[in-house]
PDB file of N, CA, C and O in Angstrom:
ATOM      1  N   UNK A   1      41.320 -33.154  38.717  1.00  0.00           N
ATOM      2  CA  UNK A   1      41.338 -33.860  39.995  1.00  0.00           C
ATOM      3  C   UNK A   1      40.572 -35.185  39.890  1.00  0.00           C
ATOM      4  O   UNK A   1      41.143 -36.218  40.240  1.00  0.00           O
ATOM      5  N   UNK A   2      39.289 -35.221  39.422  1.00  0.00           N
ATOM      6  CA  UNK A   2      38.357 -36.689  38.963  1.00  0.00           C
ATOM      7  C   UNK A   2      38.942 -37.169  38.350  1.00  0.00           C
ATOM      8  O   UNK A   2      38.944 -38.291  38.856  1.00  0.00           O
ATOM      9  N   UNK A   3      39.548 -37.216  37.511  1.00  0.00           N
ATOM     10  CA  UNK A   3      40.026 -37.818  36.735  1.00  0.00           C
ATOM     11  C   UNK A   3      41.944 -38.822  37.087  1.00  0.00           C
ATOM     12  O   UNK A   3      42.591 -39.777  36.657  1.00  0.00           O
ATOM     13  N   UNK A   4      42.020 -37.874  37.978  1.00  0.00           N
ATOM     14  CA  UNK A   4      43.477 -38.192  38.365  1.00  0.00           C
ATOM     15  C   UNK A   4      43.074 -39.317  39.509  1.00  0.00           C
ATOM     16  O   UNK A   4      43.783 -40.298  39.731  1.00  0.00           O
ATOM     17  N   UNK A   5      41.510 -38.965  40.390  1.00  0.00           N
ATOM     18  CA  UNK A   5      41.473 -39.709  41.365  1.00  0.00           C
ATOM     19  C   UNK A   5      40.793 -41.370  40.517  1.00  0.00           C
ATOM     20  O   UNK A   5      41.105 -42.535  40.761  1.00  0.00           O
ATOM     21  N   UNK A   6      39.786 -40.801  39.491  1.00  0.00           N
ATOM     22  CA  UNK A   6      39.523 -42.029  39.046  1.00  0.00           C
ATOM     23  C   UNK A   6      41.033 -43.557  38.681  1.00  0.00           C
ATOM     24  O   UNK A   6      41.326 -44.688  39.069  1.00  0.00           O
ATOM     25  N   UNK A   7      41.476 -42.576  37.788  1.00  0.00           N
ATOM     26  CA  UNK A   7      42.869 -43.520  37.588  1.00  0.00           C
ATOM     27  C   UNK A   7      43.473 -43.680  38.785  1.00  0.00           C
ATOM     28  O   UNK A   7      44.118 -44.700  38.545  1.00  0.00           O
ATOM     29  N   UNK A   8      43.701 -43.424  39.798  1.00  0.00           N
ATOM     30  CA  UNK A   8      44.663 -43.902  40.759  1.00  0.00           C
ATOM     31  C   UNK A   8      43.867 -45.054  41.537  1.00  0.00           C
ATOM     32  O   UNK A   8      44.353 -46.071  42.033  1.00  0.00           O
ATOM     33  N   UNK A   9      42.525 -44.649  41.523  1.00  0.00           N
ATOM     34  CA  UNK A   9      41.771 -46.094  41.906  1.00  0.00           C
ATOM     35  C   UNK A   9      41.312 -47.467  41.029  1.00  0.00           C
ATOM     36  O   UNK A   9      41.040 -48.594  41.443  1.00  0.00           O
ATOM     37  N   UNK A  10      41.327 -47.104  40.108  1.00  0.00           N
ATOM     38  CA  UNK A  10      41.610 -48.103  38.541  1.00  0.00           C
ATOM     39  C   UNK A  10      42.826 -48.831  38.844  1.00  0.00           C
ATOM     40  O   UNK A  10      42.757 -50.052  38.706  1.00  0.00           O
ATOM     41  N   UNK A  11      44.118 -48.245  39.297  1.00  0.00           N
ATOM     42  CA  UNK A  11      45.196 -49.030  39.201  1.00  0.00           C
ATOM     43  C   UNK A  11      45.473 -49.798  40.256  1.00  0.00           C
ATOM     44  O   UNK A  11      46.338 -50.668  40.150  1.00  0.00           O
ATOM     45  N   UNK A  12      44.898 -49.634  41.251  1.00  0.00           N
ATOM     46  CA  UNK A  12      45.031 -50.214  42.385  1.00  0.00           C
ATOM     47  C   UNK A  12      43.845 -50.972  42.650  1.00  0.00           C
ATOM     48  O   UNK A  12      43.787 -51.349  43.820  1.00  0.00           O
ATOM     49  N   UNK A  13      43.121 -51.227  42.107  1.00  0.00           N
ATOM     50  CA  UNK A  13      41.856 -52.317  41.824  1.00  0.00           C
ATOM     51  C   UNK A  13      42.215 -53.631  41.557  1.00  0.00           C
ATOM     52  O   UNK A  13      42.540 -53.781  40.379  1.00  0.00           O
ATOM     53  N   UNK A  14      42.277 -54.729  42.298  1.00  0.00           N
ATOM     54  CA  UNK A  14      42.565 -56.076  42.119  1.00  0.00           C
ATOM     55  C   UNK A  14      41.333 -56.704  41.735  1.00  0.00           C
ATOM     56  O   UNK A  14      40.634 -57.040  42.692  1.00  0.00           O
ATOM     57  N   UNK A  15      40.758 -57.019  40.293  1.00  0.00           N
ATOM     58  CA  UNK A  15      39.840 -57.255  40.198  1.00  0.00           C
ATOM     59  C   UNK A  15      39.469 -58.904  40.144  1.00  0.00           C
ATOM     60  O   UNK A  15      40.077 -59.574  39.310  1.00  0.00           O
ATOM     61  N   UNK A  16      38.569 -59.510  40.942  1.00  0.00           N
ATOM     62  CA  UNK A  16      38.865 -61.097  41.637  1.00  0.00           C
ATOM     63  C   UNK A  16      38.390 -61.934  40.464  1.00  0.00           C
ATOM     64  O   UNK A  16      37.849 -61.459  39.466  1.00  0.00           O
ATOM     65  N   UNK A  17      38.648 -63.268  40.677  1.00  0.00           N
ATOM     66  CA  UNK A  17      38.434 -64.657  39.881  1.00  0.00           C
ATOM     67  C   UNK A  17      36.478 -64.917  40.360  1.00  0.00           C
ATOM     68  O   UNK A  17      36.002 -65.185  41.463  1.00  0.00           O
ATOM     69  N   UNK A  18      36.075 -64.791  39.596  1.00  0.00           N
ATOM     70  CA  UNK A  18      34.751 -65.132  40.165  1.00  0.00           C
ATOM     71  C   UNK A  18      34.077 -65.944  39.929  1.00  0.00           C
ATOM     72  O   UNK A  18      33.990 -66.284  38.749  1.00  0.00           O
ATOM     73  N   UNK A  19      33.426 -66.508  40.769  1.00  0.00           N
ATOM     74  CA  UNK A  19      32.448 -67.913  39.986  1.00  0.00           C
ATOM     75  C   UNK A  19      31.985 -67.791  38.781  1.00  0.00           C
ATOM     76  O   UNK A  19      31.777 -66.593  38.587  1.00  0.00           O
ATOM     77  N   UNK A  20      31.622 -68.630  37.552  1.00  0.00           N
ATOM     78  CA  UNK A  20      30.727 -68.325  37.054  1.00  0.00           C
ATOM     79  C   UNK A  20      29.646 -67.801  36.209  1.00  0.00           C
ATOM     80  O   UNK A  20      29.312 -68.699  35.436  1.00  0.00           O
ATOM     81  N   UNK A  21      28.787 -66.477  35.975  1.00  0.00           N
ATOM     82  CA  UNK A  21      27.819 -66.324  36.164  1.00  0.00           C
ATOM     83  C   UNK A  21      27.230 -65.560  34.741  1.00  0.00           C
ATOM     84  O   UNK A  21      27.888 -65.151  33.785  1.00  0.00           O
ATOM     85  N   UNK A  22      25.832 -65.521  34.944  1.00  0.00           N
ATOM     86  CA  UNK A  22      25.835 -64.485  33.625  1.00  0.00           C
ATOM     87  C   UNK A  22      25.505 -63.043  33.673  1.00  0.00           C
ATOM     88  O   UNK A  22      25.057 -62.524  34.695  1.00  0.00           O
ATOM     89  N   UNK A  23      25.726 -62.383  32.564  1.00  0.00           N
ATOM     90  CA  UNK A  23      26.013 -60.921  32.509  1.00  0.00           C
ATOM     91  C   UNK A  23      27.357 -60.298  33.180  1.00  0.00           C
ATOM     92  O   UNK A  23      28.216 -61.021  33.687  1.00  0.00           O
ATOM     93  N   UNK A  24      27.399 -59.656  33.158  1.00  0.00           N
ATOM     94  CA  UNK A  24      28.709 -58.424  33.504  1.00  0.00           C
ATOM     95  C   UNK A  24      28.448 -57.684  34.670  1.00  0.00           C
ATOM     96  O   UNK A  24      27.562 -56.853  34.866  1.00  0.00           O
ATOM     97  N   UNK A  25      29.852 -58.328  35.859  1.00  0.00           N
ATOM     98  CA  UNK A  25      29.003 -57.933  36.996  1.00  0.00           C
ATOM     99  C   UNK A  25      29.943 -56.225  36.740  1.00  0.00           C
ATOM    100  O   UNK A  25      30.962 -55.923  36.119  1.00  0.00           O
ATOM    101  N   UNK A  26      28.861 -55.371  37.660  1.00  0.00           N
ATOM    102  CA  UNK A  26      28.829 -54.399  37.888  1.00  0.00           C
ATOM    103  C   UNK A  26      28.431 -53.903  39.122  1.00  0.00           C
ATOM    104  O   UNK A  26      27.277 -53.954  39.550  1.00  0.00           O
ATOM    105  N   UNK A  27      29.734 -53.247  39.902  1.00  0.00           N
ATOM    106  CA  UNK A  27      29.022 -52.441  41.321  1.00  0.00           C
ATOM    107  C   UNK A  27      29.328 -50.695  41.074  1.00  0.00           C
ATOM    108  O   UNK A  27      29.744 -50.025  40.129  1.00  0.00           O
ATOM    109  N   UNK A  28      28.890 -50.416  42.421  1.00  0.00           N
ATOM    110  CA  UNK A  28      29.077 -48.859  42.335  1.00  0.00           C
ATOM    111  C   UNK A  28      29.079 -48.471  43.935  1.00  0.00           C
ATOM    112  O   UNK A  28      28.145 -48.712  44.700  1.00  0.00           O
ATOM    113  N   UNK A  29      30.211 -47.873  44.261  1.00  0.00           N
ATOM    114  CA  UNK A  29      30.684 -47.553  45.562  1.00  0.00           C
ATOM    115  C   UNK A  29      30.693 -46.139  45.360  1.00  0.00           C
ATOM    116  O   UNK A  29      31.003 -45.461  44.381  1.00  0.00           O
ATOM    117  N   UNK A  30      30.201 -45.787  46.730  1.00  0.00           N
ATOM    118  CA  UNK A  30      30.201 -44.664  47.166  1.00  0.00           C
ATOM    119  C   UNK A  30      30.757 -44.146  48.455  1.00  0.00           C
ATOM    120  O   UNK A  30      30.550 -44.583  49.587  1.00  0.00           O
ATOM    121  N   UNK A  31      31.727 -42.831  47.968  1.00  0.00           N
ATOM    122  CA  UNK A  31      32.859 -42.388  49.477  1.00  0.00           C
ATOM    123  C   UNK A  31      32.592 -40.907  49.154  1.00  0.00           C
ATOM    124  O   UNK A  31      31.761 -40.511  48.336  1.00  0.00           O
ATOM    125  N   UNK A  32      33.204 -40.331  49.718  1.00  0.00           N
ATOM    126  CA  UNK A  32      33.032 -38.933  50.360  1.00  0.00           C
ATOM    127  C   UNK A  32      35.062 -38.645  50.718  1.00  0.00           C
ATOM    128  O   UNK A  32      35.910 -39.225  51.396  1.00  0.00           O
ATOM    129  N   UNK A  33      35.044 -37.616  49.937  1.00  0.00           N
ATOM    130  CA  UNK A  33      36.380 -36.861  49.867  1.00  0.00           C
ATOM    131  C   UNK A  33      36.267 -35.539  50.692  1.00  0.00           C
ATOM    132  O   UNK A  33      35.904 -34.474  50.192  1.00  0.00           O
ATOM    133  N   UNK A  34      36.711 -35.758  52.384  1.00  0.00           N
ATOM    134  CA  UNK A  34      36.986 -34.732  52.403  1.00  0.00           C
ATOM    135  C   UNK A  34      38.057 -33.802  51.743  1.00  0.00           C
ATOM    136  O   UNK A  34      38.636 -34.144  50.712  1.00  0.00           O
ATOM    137  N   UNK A  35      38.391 -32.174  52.609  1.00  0.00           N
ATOM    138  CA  UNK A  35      38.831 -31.633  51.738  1.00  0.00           C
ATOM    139  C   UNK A  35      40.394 -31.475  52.120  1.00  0.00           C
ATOM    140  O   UNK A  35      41.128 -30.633  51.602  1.00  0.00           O
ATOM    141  N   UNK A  36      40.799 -32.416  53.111  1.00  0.00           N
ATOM    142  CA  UNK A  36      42.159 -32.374  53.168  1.00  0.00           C
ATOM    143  C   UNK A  36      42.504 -33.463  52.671  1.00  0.00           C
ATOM    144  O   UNK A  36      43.625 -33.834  53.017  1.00  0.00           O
ATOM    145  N   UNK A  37      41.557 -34.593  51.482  1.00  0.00           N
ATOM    146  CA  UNK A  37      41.981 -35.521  50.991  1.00  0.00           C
ATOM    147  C   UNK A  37      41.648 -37.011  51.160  1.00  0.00           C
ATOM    148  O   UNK A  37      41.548 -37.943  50.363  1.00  0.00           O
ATOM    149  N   UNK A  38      41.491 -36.873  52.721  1.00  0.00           N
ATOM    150  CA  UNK A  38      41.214 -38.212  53.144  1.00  0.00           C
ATOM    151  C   UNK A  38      39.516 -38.900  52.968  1.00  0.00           C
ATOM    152  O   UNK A  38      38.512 -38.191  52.896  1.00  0.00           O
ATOM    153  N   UNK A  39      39.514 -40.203  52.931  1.00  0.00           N
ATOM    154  CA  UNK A  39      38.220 -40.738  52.318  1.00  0.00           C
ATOM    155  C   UNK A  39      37.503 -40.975  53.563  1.00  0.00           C
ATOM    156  O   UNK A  39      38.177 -41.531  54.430  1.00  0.00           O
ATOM    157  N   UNK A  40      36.403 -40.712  53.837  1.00  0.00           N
ATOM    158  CA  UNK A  40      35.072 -41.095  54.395  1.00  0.00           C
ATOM    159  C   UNK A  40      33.515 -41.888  54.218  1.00  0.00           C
ATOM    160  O   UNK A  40      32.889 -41.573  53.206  1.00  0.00           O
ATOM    161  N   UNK A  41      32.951 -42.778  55.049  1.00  0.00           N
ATOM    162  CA  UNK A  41      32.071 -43.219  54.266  1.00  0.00           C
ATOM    163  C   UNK A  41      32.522 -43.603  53.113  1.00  0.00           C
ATOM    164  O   UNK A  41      32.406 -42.894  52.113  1.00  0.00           O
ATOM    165  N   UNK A  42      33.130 -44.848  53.102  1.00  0.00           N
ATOM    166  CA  UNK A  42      32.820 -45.580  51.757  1.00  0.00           C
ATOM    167  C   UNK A  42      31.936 -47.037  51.998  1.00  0.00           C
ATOM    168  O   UNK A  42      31.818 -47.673  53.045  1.00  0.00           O
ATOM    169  N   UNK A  43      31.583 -47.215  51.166  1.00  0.00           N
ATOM    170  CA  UNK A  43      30.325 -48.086  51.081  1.00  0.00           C
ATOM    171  C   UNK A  43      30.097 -48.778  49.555  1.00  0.00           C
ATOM    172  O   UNK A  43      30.582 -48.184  48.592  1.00  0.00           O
ATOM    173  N   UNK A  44      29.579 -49.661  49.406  1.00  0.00           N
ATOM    174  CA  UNK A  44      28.524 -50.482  48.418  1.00  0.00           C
ATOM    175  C   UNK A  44      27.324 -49.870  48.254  1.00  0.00           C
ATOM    176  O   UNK A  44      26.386 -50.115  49.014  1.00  0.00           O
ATOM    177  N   UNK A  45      27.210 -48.823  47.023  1.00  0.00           N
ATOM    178  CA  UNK A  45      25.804 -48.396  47.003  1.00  0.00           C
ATOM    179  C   UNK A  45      24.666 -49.356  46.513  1.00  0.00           C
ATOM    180  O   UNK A  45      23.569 -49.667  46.975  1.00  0.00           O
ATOM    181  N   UNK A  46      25.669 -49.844  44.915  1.00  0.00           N
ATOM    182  CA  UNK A  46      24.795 -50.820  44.151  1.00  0.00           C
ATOM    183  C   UNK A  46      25.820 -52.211  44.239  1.00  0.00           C
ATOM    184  O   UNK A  46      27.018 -52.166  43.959  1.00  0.00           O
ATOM    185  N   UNK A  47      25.435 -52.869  44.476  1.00  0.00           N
ATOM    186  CA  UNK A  47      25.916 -54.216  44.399  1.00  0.00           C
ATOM    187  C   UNK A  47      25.706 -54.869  43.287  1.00  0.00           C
ATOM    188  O   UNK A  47      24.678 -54.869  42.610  1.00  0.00           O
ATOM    189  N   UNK A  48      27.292 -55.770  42.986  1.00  0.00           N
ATOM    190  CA  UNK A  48      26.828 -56.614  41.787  1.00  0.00           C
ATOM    191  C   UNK A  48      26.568 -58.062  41.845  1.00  0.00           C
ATOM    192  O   UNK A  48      26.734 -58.952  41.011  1.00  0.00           O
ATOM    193  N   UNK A  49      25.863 -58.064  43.729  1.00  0.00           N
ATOM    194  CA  UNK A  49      25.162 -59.744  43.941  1.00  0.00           C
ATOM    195  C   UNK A  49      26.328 -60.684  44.127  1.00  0.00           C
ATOM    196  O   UNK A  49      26.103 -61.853  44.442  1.00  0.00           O
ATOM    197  N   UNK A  50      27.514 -60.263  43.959  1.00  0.00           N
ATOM    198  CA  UNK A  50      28.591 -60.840  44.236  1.00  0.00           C
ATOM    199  C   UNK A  50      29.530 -60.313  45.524  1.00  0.00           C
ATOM    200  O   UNK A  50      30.349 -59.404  45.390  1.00  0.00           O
ATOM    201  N   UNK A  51      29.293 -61.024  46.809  1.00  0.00           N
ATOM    202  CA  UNK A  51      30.650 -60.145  48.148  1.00  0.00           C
ATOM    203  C   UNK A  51      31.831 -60.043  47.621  1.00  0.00           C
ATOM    204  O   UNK A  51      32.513 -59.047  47.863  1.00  0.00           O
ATOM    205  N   UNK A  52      32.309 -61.091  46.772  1.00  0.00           N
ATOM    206  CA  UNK A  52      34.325 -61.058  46.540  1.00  0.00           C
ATOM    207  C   UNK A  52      34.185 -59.806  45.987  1.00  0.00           C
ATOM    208  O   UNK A  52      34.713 -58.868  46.586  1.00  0.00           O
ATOM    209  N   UNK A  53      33.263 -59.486  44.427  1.00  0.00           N
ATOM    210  CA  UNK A  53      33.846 -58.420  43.313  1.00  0.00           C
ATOM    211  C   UNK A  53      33.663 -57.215  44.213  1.00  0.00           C
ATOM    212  O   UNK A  53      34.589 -56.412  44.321  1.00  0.00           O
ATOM    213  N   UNK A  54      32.411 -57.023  44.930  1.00  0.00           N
ATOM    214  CA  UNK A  54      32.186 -55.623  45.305  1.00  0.00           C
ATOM    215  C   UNK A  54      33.505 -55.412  46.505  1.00  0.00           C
ATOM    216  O   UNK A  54      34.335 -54.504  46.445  1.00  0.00           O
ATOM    217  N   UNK A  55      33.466 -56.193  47.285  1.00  0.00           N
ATOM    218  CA  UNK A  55      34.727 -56.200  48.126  1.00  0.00           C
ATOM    219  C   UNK A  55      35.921 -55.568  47.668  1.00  0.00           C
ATOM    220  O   UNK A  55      36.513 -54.679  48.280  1.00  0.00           O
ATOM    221  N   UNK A  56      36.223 -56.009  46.676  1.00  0.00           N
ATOM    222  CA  UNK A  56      37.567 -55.894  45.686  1.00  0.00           C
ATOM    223  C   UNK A  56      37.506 -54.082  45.314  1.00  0.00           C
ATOM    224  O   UNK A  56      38.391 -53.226  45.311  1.00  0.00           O
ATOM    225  N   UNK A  57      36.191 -54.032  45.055  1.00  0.00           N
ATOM    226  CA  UNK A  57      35.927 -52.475  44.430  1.00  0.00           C
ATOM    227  C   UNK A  57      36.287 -51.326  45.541  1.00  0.00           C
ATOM    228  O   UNK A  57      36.985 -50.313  45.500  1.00  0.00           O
ATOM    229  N   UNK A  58      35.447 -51.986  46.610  1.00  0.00           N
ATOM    230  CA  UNK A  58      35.561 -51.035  48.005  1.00  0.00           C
ATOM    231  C   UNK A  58      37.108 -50.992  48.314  1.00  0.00           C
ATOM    232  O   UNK A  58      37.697 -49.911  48.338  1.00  0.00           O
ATOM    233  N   UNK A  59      37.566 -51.838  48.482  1.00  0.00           N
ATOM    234  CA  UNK A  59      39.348 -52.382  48.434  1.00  0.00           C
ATOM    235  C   UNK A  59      40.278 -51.165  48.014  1.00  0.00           C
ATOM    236  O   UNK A  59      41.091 -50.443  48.591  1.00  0.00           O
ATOM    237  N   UNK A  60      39.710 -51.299  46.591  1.00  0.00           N
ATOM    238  CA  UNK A  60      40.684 -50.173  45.920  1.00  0.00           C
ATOM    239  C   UNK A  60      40.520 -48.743  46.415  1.00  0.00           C
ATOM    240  O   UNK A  60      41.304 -47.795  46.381  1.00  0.00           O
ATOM    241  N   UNK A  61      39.343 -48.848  46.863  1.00  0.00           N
ATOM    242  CA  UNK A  61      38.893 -46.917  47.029  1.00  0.00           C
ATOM    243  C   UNK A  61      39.588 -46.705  48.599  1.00  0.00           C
ATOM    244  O   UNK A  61      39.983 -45.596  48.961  1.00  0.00           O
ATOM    245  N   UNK A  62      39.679 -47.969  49.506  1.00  0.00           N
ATOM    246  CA  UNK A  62      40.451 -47.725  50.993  1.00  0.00           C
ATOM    247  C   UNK A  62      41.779 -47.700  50.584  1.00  0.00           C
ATOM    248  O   UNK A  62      42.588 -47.196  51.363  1.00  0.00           O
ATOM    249  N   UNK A  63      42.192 -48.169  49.458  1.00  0.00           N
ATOM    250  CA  UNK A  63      44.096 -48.419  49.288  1.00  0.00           C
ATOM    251  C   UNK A  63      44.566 -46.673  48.974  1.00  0.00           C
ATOM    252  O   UNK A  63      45.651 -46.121  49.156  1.00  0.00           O
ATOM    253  N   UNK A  64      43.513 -46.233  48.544  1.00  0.00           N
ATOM    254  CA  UNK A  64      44.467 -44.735  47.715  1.00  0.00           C
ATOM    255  C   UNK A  64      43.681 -43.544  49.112  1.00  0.00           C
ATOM    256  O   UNK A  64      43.441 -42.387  48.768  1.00  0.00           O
ATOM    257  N   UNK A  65      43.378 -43.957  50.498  1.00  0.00           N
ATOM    258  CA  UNK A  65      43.470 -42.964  51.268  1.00  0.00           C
ATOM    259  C   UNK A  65      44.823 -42.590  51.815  1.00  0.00           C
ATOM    260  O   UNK A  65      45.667 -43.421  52.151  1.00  0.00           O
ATOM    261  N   UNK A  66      44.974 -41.279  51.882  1.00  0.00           N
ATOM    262  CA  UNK A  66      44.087 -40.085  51.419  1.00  0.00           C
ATOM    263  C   UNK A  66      44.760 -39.738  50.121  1.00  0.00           C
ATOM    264  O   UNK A  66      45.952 -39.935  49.886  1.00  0.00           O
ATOM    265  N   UNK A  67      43.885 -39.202  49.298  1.00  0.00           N
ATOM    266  CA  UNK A  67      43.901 -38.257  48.147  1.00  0.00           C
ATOM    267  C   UNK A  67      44.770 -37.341  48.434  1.00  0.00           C
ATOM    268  O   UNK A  67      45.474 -37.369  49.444  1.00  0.00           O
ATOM    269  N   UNK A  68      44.796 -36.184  47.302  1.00  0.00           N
ATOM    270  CA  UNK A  68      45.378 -35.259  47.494  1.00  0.00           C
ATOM    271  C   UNK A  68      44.257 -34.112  48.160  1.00  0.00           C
ATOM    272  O   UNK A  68      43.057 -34.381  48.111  1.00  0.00           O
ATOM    273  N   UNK A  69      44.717 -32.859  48.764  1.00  0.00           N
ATOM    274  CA  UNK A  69      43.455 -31.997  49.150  1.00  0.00           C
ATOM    275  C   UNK A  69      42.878 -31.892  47.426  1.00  0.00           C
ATOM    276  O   UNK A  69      43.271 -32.050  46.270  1.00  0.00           O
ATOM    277  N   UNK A  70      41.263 -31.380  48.502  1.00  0.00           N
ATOM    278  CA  UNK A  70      40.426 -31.268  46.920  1.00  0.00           C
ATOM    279  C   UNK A  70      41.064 -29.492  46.741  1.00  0.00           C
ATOM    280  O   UNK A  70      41.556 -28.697  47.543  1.00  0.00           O
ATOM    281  N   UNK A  71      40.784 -29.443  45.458  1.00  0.00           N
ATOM    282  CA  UNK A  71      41.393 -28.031  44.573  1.00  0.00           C
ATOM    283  C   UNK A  71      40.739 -26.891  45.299  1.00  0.00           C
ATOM    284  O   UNK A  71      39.576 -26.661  45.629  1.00  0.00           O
ATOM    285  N   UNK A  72      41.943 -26.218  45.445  1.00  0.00           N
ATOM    286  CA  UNK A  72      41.882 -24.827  46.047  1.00  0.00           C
ATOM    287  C   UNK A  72      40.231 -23.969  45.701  1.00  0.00           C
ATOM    288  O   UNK A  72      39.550 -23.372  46.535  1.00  0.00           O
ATOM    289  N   UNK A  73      40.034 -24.092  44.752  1.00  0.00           N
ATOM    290  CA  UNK A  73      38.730 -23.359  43.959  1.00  0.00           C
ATOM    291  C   UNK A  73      37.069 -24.175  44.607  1.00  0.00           C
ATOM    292  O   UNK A  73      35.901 -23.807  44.480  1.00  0.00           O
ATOM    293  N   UNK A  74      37.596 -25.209  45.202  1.00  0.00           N
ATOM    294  CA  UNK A  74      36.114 -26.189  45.349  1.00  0.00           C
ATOM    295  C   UNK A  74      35.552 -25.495  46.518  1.00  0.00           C
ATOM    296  O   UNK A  74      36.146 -24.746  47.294  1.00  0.00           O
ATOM    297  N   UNK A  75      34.550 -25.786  46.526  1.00  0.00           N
ATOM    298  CA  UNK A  75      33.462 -24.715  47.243  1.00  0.00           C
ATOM    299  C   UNK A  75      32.742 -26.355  48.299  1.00  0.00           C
ATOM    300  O   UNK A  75      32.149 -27.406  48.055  1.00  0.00           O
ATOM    301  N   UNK A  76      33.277 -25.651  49.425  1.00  0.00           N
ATOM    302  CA  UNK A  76      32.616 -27.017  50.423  1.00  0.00           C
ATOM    303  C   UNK A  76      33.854 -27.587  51.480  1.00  0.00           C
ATOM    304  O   UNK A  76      34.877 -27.080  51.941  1.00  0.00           O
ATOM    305  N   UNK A  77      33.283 -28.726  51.583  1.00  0.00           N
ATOM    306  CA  UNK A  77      34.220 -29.208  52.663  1.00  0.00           C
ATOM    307  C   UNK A  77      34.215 -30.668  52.478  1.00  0.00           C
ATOM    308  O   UNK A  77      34.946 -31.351  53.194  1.00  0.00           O
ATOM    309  N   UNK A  78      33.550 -31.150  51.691  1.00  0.00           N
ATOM    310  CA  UNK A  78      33.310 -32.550  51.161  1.00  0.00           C
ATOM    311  C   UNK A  78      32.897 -32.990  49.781  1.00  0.00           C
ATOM    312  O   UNK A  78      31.954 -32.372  49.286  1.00  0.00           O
ATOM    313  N   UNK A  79      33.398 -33.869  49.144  1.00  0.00           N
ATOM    314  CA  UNK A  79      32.640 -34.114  47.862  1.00  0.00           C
ATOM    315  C   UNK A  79      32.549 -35.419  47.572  1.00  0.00           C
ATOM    316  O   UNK A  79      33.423 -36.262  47.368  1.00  0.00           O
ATOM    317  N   UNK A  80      31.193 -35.486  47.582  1.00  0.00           N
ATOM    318  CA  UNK A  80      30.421 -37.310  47.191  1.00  0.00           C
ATOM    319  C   UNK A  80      30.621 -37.431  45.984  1.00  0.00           C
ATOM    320  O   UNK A  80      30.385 -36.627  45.082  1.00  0.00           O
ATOM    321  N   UNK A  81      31.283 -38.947  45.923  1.00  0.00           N
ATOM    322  CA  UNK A  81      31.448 -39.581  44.311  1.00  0.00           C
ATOM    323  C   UNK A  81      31.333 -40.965  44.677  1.00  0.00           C
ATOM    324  O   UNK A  81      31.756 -41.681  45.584  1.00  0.00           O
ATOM    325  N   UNK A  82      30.339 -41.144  43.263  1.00  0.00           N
ATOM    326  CA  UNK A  82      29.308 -42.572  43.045  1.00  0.00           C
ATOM    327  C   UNK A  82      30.618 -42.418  42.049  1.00  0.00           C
ATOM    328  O   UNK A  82      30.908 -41.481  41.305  1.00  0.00           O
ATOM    329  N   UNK A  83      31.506 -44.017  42.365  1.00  0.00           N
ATOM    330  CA  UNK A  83      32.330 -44.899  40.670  1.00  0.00           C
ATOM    331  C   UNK A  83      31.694 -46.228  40.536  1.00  0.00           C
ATOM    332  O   UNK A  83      31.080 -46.802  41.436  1.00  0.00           O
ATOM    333  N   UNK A  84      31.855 -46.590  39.550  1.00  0.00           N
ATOM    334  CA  UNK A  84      31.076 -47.704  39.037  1.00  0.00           C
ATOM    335  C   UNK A  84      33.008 -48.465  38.551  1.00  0.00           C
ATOM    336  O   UNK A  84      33.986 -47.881  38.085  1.00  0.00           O
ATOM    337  N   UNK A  85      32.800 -49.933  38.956  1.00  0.00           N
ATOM    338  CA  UNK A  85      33.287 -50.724  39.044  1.00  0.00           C
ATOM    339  C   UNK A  85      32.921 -51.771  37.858  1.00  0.00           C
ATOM    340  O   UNK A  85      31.743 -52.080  38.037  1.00  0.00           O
ATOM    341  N   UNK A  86      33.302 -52.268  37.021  1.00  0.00           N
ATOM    342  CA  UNK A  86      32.713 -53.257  35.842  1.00  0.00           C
ATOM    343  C   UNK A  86      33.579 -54.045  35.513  1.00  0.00           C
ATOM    344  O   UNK A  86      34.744 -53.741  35.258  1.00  0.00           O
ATOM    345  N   UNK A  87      32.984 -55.415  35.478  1.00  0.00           N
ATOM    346  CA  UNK A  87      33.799 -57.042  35.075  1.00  0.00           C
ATOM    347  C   UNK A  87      34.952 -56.188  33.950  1.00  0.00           C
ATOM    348  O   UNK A  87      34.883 -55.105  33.368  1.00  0.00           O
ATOM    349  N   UNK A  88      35.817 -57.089  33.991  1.00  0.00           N
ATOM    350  CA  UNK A  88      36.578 -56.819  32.403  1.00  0.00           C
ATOM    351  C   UNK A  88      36.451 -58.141  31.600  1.00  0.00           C
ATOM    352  O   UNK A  88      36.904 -58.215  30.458  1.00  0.00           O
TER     353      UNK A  88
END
């Protein structure tokens, strides 16, 4: 299921033209899967000091609502996932 959700938000990631700058920007967004799929709370946990890139990151994680339900076996009603977003 992580793995299927990671790639479906990878592909739908428009990652922007950015000024500039040095080092490798890097963010990390954080959402909440409920368990019929759909996304909650998503947010900018860590920022990479840049609004366009992190924007772009958050972007992708609103384009692929909702998921599929989480797996029959998962224990809960929600599941928090920190992805990390990185320059290419």
């Amino acid at each position: 299921y992580l793995s299927d959700m990671v790639d479906r938000i990878k592909e739908e990631w428009r990652q922007p033209v950015v000024s500039p700058h040095s080092g490798v920007l890097k963010t990390t967004i954080f959402f909440t899967i409920l368990k019929d799929g759909s996304i909650d709370e998503r947010r900018v946990f860590v920022s990479s000091g840049d609004n366009t890139f992190d924007r772009s990151a958050r972007d992708a994680v609103v384009s692929v609502d909702p998921l599929p339900v989480l797996p029959e076996g998962f224990k809960g009603d929600q599941l928090g996932v920190y992805l990390d977003f990185t320059e290419n």
